[in-house]
C-alpha positions in Angstrom: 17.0 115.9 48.7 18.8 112.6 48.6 19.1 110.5 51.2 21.8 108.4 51.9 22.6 105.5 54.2 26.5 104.7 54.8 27.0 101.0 54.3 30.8 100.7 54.6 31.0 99.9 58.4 28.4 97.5 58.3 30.3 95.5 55.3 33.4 95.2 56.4 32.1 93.9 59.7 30.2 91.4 57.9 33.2 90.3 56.1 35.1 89.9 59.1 32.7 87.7 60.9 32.2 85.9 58.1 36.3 84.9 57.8 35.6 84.1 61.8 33.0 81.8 61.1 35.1 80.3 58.2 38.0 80.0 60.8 35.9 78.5 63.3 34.6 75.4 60.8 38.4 75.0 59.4 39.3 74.7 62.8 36.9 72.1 64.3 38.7 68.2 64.6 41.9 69.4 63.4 44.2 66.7 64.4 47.4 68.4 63.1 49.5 71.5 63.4 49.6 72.0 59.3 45.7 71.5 59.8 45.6 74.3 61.6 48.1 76.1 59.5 45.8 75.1 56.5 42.6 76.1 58.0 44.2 79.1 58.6 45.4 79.6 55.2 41.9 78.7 54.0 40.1 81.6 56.3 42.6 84.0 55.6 42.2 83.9 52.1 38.6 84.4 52.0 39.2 88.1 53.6 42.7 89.2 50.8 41.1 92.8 51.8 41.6 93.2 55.2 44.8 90.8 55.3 46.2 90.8 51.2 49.1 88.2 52.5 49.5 86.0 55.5 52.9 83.8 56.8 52.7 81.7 59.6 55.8 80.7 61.8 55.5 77.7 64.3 58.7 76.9 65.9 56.9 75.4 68.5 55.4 72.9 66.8 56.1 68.7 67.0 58.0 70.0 63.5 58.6 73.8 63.5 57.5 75.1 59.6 56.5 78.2 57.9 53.2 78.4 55.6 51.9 81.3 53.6 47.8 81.8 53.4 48.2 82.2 49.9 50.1 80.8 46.8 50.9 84.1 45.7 52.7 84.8 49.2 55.0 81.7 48.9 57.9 83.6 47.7 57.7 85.8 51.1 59.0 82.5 53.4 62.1 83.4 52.2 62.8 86.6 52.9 65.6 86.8 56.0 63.2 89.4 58.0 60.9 86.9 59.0 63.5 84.9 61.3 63.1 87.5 63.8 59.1 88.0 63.2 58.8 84.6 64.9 60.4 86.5 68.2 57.9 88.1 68.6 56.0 88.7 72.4 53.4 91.6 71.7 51.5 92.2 68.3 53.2 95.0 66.2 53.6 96.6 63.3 56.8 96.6 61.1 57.2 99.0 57.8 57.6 96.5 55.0 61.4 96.9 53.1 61.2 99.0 49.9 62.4 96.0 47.8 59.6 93.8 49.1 57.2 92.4 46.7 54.1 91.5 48.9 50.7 90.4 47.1 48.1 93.2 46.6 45.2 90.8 47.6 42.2 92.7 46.2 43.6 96.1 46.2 45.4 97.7 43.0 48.5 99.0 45.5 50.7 96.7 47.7 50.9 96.6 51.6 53.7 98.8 52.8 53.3 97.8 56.1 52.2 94.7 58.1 51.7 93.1 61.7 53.1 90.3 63.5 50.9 88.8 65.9 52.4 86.0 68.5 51.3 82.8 68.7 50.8 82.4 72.6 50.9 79.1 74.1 47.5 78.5 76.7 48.2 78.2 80.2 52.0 77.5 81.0 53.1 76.6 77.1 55.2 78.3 75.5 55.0 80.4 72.3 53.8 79.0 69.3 55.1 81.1 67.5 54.0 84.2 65.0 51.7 85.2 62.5 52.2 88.0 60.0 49.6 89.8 58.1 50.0 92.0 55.2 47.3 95.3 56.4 45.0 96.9 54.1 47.0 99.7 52.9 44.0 102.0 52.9 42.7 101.1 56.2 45.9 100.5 58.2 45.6 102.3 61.1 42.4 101.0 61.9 42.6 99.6 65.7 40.1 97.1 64.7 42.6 95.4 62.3 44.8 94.3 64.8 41.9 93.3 67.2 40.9 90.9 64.5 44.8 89.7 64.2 45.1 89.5 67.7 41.6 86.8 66.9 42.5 84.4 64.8 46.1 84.1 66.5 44.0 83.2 69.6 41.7 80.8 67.8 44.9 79.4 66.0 46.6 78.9 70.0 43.5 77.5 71.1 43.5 74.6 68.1 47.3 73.8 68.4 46.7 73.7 72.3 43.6 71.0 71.3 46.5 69.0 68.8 49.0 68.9 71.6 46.8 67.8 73.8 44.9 64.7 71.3 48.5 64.1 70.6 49.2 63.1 74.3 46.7 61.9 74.9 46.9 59.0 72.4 50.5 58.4 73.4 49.2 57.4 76.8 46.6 54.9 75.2 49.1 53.8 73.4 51.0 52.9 76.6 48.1 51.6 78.3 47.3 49.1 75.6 
């Protein structure tokens, strides 16, 4: 008899809170919108198996940009599919093109598919913009995938909201003074 306990769930899970806390500290006092992007970048390359590439797109932004989450992924910011990932208004998934060379992250076989995941503005703002994640290409379907997407863009609207706002803010100082 050999018994066996399943450890798998229990992992991954503690990976992904783990890239949540990472995301968290990143994100704390950022006074920028490429701080955010970069804290971003930071916690998304700490977790290449759930997410093997990352591109952000902020057109919303005091200067719109694009950043990849990983160095290996700057090649990707040129590809003309992205212009209308930043369109996006619900999280989906697009079938990567056949021609595309996406980073395997820590997996021996490329991505073939990926999510976009807007940006939403809090309150009345408007988009931010989009974020794009390479899935795991042998857990894609899983529903908790995009949950965790659907996270970090709302953590990433949340810190750009905070920017905006400290930005403002110190423009009115200014104009006190």
């Amino acid at each position: 008899l050999c018994i066996v306990s399943e450890e798998t769930e229990r992992v991954i899970s503690e990976r992904r809170l783990d890239m949540l806390n990472m995301l968290g500290s990143k994100l704390v006092g950022t006074g920028s919108e490429e701080a955010v992007g970069n804290g971003v970048c930071v916690a998304l390359d700490t977790n290449r198996r759930d997410f093997p590439f990352a591109l952000i797109h902020l057109d919303n932004a005091a200067q719109p940009y694009r950043q990849c989450g990983s160095p290996d992924a700057a090649h990707l910011l040129d590809y003309p599919w992205l212009e209308g990932a930043s369109d996006a208004v619900e999280s989906r998934k697009i079938r990567l093109p056949a021609d595309f060379a996406p980073p395997h992250g820590a997996w021996s076989i490329p991505p073939d598919e990926a999510i976009i995941v807007p940006i939403r503005g809090t309150g009345d703002q408007p988009r931010w913009g989009s974020l794009m994640l390479g899935l795991n290409p042998h857990r894609r379907d899983d529903p908790e995938l995009i949950r965790l997407a659907e996270l970090v863009a709302s953590q990433m609207s949340g810190a750009l909201s905070n920017v905006r706002a400290l930005k403002i803010e110190r423009q009115r100082a200014k104009r006190i003074w």
